[in-house]
C-alpha positions, 0 to 999 in steps of 0.5 A, spaced: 971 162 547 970 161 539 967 166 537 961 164 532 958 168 526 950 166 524 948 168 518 941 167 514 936 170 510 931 175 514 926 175 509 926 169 505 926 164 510 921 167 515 918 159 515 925 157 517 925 162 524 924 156 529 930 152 527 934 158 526 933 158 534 935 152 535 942 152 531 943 158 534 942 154 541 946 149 538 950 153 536 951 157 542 955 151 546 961 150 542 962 159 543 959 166 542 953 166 537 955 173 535 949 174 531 944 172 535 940 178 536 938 176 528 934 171 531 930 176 534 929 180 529 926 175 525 921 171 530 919 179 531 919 180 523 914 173 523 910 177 529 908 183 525 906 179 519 902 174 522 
């Protein structure tokens, strides 16, 4: 299996949490997203704010 590193902005693209999720999903289908957990921090980075 392929192993997938994800990388995005934490801090300015805070309206972007969403479709980091999905291309993370998408992602996941073609190997090991070994970044996920940044998607995560984001979506709970986005909570805190909002």
């Amino acid at each position: 299996m392929d192993e997938i590193y994800f990388a995005a902005s934490i801090r300015g693209g805070r309206d972007d949490v969403a479709l980091y999720s999905e291309l993370i999903k998408h992602l996941g289908k073609y190997g090991k997203v070994l970044t996920e957990h940044l998607e995560i921090i984001k979506f709970q980075l986005v909570e805190k704010i909002i």
